[in-house]
ZAVOLUM-297990 format. One line per 10 residues: number of its first residue (from 1); their letters; for each residue x, y, z of C-alpha. Coordinates in pm, whole numbers, plus 32768, in hexadecimal, padded with zeros to 4 digits. Last residue first. Layout:
! ZAVOLUM-297990
NUM) A) X:Y:Z; ...
//
This chain:
! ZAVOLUM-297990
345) XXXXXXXXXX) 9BAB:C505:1E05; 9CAC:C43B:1EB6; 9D56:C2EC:1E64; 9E68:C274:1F18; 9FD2:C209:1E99; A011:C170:1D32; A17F:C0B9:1D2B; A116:BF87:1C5E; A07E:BF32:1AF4; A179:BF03:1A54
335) XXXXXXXXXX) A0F7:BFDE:192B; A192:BFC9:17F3; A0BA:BE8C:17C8; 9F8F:BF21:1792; A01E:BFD5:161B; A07F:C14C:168B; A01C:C286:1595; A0D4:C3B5:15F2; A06D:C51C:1635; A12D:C657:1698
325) XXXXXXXXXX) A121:C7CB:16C6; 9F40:C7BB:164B; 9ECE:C911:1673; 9D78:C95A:16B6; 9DEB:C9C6:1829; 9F0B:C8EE:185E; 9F14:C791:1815; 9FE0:C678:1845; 9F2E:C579:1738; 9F3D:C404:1767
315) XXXXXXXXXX) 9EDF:C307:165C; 9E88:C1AA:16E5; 9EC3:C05D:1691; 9DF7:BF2E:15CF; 9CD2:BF72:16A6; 9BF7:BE3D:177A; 9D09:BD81:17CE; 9DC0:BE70:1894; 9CBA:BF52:1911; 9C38:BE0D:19BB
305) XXXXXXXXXX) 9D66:BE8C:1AC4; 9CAF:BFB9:1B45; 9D63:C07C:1C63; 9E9C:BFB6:1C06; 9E96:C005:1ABA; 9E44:C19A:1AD1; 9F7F:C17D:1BB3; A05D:C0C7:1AB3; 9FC8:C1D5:198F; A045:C2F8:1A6E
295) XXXXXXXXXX) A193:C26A:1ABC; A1BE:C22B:1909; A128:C386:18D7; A255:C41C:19C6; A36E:C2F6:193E; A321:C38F:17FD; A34B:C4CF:185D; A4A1:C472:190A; A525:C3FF:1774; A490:C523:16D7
285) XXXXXXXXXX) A533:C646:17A3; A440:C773:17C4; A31F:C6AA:1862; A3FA:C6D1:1998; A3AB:C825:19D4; A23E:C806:19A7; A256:C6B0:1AC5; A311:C7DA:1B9E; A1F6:C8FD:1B5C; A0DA:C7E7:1B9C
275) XXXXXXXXXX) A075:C74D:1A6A; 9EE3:C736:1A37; 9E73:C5C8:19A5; 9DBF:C585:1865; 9D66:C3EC:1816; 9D03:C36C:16BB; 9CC0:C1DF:16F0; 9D27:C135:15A8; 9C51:C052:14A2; 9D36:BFFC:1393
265) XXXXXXXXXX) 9D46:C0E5:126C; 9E4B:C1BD:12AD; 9D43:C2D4:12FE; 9C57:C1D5:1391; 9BFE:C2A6:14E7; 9B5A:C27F:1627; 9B2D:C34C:1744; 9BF7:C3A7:1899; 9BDE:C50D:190C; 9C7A:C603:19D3
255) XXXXXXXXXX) 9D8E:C532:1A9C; 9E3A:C61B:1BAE; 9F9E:C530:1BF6; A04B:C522:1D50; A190:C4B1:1D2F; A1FA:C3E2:1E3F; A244:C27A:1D57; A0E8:C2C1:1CD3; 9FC7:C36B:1DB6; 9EB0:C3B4:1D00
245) XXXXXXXXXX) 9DBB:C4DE:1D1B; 9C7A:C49A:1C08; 9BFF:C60E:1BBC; 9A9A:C6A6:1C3A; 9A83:C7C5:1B61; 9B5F:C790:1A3C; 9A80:C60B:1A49; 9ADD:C4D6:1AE8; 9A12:C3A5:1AAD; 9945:C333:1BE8
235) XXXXXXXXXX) 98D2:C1B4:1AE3; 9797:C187:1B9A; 970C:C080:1A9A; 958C:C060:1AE6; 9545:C17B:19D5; 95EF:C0A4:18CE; 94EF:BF5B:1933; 93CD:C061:18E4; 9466:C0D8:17AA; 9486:BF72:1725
225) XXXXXXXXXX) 9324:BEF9:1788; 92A5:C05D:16E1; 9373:BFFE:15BD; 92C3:BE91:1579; 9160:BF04:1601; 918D:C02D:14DF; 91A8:C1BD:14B5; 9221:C27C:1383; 928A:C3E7:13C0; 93FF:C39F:13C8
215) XXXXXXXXXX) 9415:C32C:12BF; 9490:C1B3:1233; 94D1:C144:1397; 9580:BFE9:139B; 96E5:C0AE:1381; 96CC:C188:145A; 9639:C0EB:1553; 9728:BFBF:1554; 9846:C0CB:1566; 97C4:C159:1682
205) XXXXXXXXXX) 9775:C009:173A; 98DF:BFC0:16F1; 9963:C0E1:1788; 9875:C0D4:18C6; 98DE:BF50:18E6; 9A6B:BFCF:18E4; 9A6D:C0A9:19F3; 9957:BFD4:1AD2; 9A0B:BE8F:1ACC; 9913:BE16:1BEC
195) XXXXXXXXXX) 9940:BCC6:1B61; 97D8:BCDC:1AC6; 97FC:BE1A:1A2D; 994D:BD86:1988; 984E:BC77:1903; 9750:BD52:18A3; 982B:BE26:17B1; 98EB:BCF5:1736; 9746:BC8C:1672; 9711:BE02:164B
185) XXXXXXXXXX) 9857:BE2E:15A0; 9821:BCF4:14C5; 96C0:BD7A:1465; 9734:BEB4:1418; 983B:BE10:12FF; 99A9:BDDD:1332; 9ACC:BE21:1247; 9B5B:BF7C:1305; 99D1:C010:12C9; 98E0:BF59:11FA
175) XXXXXXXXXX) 97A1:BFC0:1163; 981C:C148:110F; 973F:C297:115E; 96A0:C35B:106E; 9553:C431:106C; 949F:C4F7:0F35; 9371:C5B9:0F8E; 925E:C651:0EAD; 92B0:C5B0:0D57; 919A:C599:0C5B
165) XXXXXXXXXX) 9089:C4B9:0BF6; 8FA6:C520:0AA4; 8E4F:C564:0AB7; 8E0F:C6BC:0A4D; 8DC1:C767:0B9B; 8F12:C6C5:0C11; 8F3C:C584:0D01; 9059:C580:0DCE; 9166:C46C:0E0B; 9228:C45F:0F2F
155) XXXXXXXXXX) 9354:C3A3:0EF7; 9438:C29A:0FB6; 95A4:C22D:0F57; 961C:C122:100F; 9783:C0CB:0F92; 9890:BFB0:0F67; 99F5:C007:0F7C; 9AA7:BEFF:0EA4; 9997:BEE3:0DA9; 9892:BDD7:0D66
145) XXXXXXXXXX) 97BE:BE89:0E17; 96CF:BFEF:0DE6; 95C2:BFCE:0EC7; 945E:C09D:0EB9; 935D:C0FA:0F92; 9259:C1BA:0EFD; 9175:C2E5:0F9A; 9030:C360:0EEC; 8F5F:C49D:0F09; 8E35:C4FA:0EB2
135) XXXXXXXXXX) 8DC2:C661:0F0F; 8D80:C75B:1012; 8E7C:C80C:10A7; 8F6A:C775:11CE; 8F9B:C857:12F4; 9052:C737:13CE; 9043:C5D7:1345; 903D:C48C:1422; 9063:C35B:136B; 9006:C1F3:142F
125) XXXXXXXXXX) 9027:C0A2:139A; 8F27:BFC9:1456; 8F4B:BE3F:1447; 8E62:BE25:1393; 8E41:BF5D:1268; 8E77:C0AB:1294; 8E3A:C1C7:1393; 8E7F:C326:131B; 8E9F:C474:13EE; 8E70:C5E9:1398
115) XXXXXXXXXX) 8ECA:C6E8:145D; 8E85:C861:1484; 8D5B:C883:134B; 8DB2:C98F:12B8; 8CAE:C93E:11AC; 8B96:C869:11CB; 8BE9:C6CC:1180; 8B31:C643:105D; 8C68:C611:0F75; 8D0E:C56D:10AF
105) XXXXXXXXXX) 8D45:C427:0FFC; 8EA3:C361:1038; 8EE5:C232:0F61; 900A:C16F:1011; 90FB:C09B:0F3A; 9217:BF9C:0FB6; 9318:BEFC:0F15; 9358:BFAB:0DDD; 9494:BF00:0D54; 95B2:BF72:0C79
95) XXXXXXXXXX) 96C9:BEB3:0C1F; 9819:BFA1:0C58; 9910:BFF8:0B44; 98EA:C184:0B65; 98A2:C158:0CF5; 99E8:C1C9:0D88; 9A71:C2AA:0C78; 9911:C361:0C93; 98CC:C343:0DFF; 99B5:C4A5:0E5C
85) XXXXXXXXXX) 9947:C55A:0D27; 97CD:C4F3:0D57; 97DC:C553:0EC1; 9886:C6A5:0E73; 9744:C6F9:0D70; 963D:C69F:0E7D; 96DE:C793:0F52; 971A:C8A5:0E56; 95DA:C8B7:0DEA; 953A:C9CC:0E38
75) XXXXXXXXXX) 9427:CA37:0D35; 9407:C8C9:0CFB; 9383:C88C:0E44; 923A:C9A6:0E48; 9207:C935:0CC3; 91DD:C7EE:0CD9; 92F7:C6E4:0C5C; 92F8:C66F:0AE5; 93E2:C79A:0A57; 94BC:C763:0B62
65) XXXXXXXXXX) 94E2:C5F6:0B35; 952E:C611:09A2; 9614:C706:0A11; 96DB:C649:0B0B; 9722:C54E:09FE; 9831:C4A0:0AAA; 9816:C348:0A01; 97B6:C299:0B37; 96C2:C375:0BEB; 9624:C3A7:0A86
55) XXXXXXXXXX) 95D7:C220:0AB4; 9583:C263:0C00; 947A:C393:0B93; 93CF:C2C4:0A9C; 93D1:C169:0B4F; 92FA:C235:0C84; 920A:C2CF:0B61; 91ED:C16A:0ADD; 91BE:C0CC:0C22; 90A9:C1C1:0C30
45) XXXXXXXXXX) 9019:C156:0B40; 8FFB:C00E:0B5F; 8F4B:C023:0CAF; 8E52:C0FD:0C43; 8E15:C01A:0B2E; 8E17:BEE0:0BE2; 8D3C:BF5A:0CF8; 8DBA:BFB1:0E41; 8D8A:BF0B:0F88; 8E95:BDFF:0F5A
35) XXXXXXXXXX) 8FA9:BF58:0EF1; 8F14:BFEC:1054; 8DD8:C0CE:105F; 8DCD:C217:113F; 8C9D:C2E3:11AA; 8C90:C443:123D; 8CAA:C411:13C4; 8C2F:C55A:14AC; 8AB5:C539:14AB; 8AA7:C413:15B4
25) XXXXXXXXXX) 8C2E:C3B7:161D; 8C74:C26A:1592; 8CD6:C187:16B7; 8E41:C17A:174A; 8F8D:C16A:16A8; 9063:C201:1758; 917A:C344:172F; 9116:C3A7:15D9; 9229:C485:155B; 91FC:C5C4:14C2
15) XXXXXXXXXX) 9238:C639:1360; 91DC:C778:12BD; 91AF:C73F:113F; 91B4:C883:1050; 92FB:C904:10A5; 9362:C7B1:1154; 9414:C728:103D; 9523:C83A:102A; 9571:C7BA:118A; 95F5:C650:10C0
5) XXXXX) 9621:C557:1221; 974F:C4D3:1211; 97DB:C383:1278; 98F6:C2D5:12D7; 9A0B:C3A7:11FC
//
């Protein structure tokens, strides 16, 4: 799992994405103060309230988070609860940290108000709400290390009439993906960019994104810089509706989609192709199916050779319809690489 975004969070908070960070629109900003900003008891506790609901996090006390999260999001809480079952054997010996803190006021904002935007601190750090009510709200960034599969856990924090801070959103996604941080896949990203590897600088700049964004409604100079050198990558991926035709050893093969994938743990290219009626009927005896994938992968290596270095091998899927009739995983070097005819879209 790369990321997920909790949807059960989003009953009370709609969340859009700030797309630049330009000057504070007049009447439209409520105010925002960063962990520097705050004072020492506002900051305090609210590293507290963020300590609470980790250290439940760890032991599994979904209960003890449930009964501390507002109303609206508790009443449906199957999302938040999955996350905390999925992070729970991953994070249960973890440090703790609480990295970042943002103190969000819109208590004198009218009601209904369409969209609600936050500028903090210098350099800005942008927040763009949609339909948010009035109140105080807070949102911590926390890591949990010191484990094999490090996290970043982020929660929104939400004042109540009587004082106390409780959970409004609850948002997962992991530090390091196949053994390499977001700043390691930006840093390869922009040098396959820069060799015109476009296949495997899009991947990478994905990745990097992912993993450097902590939500996806948080805007920054660092991840606007990133975004805008993804968007120069013109990586003409096929898609069901515009599939990749390749020519290998005069088979013609109808490629779907090529993503990414860690499922055995390495990072992996996942690529779909359509079988023809003859490349179906030969995906009934193992030994010429695995010559089929293996042609396949040799012409997706000759069209882009940085492929090789840049994945650890690639799982191919013959699909048809939904349906998945065959799929094996393929370290690089099972490809040779030769025998790939013209390309045509």
């Amino acid at each position: 799992m790369v990321s997920i975004l909790r949807k059960k969070s989003h009953l009370l908070l709609s969340i859009g994405v700030l797309v630049a960070l330009t000057a504070l629109p007049e009447g439209r900003a409520a105010s925002c103060a960063t962990q520097a900003q705050m004072t020492d008891a506002q900051r305090n506790v609210l590293v507290i309230a963020a300590r609470t609901v980790l250290t439940q996090v760890q032991s599994g006390n979904i209960e003890a988070i449930r009964a501390n999260t507002l109303p609206a999001i508790a009443a449906d809480f199957n999302g938040i609860q999955q996350s905390i079952q999925y992070l729970q054997p991953l994070v249960q010996q973890a440090a703790i940290t609480v990295d970042n803190l943002y103190l969000l006021d819109a208590s004198s904002d009218p009601p209904n108000q369409a969209q609600t935007d936050f500028f903090c601190g210098s350099p800005v750090v942008g927040f763009d709400f949609n339909g948010l009510p009035p109140g105080t709200y807070a949102l911590a960034i926390t890591h949990a290390t010191g484990v094999k599969q490090p996290q970043q856990i982020s929660l929104i924090l939400a004042k109540s009439q009587d004082g106390r801070w409780l959970l409004a959103g609850f948002f997962d996604k992991p530090m390091v993906l196949a053994g390499h941080d977001g700043v390691w896949y930006w840093a390869e990203a922009r040098r396959y960019a820069q060799s015109n590897a476009a296949w495997a600088a899009h991947f990478y700049y994905q990745i990097a994104t992912d993993l450097l964004d902590p939500v996806q409604f948080l805007a920054s100079s660092n991840l606007e810089k990133l975004r805008h050198e993804s968007d120069a990558v013109h990586a003409d991926l096929p898609a069901a509706a515009a599939p990749l035709t390749l020519n290998a050893n005069g088979a013609m093969f109808s490629v779907t989609s090529v993503g990414t994938t860690t499922e055995f743990g390495s990072l992996d290219l996942d690529v779909h192709y359509r079988p023809d009626p003859a490349q179906m009927a030969e995906l009934r005896y193992p030994v010429i199916a695995r010559q089929q994938v293996t042609n396949l992968m040799s012409a997706l290596l000759t069209m882009h050779p940085e492929l090789r270095g840049a994945f650890h091998g690639m799982w191919l899927h013959a699909d048809q319809g939904n349906a998945s009739l065959f799929a094996l995983d393929l370290p690089m070097n099972a490809g040779g690489g030769a025998g790939a005819g013209p390309v045509t879209r």
